[in-house]
N, C-alpha and C positions, 0 to 999 in steps of 0.2 A: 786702776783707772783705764778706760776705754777712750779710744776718738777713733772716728770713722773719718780715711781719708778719700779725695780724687784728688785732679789735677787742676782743681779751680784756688782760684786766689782766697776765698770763702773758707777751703780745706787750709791751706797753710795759714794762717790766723786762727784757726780752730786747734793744729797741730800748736802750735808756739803756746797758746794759753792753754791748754792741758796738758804739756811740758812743765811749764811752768808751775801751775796746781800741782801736780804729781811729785814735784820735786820740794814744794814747799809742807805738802804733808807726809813726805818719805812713802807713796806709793811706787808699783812695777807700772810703768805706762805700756797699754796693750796698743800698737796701732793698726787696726783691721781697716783693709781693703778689698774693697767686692770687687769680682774680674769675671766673665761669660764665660773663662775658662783659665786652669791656675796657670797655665806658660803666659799670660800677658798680665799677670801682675808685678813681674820685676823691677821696671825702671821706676815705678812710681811709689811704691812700696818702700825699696832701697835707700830710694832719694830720701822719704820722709822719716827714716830710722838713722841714716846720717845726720840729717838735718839734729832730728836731737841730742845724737853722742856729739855733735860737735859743738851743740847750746850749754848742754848740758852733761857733759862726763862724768858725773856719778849719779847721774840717774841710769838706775837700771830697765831696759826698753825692752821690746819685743814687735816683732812687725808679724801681721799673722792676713794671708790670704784668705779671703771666704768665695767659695763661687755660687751667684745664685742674686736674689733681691736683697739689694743691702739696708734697709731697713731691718726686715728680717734679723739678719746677720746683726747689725748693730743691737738690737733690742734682745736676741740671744745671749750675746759674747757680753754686754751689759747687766744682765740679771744679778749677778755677784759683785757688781765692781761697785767700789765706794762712787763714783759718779761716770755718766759719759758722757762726752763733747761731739759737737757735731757743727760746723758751720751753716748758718742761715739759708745757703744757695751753693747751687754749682754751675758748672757752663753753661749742660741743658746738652741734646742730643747724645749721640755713644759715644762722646769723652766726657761726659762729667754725670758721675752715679751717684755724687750726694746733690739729688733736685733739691728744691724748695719742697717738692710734694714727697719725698723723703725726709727730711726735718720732718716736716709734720707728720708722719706714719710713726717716725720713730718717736715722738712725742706721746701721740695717741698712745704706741703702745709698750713704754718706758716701764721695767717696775722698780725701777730705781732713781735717784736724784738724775736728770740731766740739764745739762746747758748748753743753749743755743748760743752760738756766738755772733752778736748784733753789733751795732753801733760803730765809730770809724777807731776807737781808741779800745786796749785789752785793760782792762781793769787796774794794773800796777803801772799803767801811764797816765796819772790822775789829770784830768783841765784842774786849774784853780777853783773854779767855780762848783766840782764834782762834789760832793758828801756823801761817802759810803755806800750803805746797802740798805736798797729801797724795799719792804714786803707790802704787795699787795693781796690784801685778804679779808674774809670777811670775820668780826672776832669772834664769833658765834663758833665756827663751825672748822677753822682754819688751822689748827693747832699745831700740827707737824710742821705748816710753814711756818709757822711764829717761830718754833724752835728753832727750825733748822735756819731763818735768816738770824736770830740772835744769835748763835753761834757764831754763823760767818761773818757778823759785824765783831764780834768778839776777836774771834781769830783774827782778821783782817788788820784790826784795830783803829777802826773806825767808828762813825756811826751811824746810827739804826733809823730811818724815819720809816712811817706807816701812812699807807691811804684804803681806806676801808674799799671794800670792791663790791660787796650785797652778795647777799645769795648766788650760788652757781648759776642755777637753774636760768634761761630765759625769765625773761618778769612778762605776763601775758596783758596786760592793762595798758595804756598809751603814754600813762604817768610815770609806771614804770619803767617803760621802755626809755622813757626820756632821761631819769635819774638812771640809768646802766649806762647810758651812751655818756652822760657827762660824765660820770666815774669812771669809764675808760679812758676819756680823751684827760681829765685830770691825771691819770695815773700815766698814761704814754707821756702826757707832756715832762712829767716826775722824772723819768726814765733820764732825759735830757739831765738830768743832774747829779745821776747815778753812775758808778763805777758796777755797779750788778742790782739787776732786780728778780728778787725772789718769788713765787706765786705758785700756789695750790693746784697739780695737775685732776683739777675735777673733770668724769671724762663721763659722758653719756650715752648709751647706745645707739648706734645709724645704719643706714642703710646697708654700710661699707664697712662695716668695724665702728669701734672706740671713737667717740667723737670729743673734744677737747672743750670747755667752758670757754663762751665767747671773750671772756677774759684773756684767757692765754692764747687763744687763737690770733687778738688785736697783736698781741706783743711781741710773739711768733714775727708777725708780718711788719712790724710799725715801731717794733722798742727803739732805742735811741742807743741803749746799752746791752751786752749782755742776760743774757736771764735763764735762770734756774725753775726748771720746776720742779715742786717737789710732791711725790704720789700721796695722795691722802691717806693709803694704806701701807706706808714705808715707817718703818721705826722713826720714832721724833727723834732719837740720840744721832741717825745718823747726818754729816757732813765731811762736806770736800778734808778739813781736819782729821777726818778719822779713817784713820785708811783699813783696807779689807783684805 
């Protein structure tokens, strides 16, 4: 299991629940930090591989410097790993490398499960009112995520609710533009009751690279909770239970 850290309060809430994961499905937690150069990755690096021998003592860690674009790096060092964590945002200027426009690269360009870490509570700190694990998808074409949120409702030991999402694709009609917008704002509101929401990293091509389905982009920006995406071209068997 991978998590990309800085020194934003975003990174350590990302750190703590990919500890956490890692340790519940007997994964090696990787934790990579991007630095302009490898002499100023120490104190922050240090701190967040302490952080989890001291959470967690038999989780086996690793702290691993990358120097360069940490998207990059994160979406590298994640190709093998049963999933990678990343927090939502970071400070912003040259102390905080995991941006919001970082989330989202490393989104775009994931080929594995990732999760963004959203919402003001980590998943094993339930509200009363929470119910498990949310997939949104569409049933047609979505299958990997069906599987991979059935699992984690399994594992988790919870349960599973669905809200349909339509087709990746933009809808180009005004009808449909109107049925996509309510079926986001249904499904963000959703999010509000979830401890993690699951969803299909549909990605289509842009200007700039990989462009993400206006689905996952809303949730990215607006989830209430957690969320997983999972690559439409990634094995259905795999989840955060199955370690690599």
């Amino acid at each position: 299991m991978v998590v990309g850290v800085d020194d934003s309060v975003a990174s350590v809430r990302a750190l703590d629940m990919a500890a956490r994961e890692a340790e519940h499905c007997g994964a090696l937690l990787e934790i990579v930090h991007a630095v302009p150069a490898l002499d100023r990755a120490g104190p922050i690096l240090e701190s967040a591989v302490s952080r989890v021998m001291e959470r967690h003592p038999e989780l086996p860690v690793t702290g691993t410097p990358v120097v360069g674009d940490p998207a990059r790096a994160l979406v590298r060092r994640g190709r093998n790993a049963v999933l990678t964590v990343v927090g939502h945002r970071g400070l912003g200027g040259a102390a905080g490398l995991l941006l919001g426009s970082v989330s989202l690269r490393v989104a775009a360009g994931a080929r594995g499960p990732l999760l963004v870490v959203r919402g003001s509570r980590l998943p094993g700190e339930r509200r009363p009112e929470r119910r498990g694990v949310l997939l949104g998808a569409d049933e047609a074409t979505d299958a990997e995520a069906a599987v991979y949120a059935f699992r984690e409702a399994e594992r988790r030991g919870t349960a599973l609710r669905i809200r349909q999402t339509g087709p990746p694709a933009p809808a180009r009609s005004r009808a449909g533009r109107r049925r996509a917008h309510d079926r986001r704002r249904g499904l963000l509101w959703a999010t509000g009751r979830a401890d993690v929401v699951v969803v299909p990293a549909h990605r289509r091509p842009g200007p700039f690279g990989p462009r993400l389905s206006p689905v996952a982009q809303a949730l990215l920006r607006r989830s209430h909770c957690p969320v997983i995406l999972v690559p439409v071209t990634a094995p259905a068997h795999r989840s955060i239970g199955t370690a690599a």
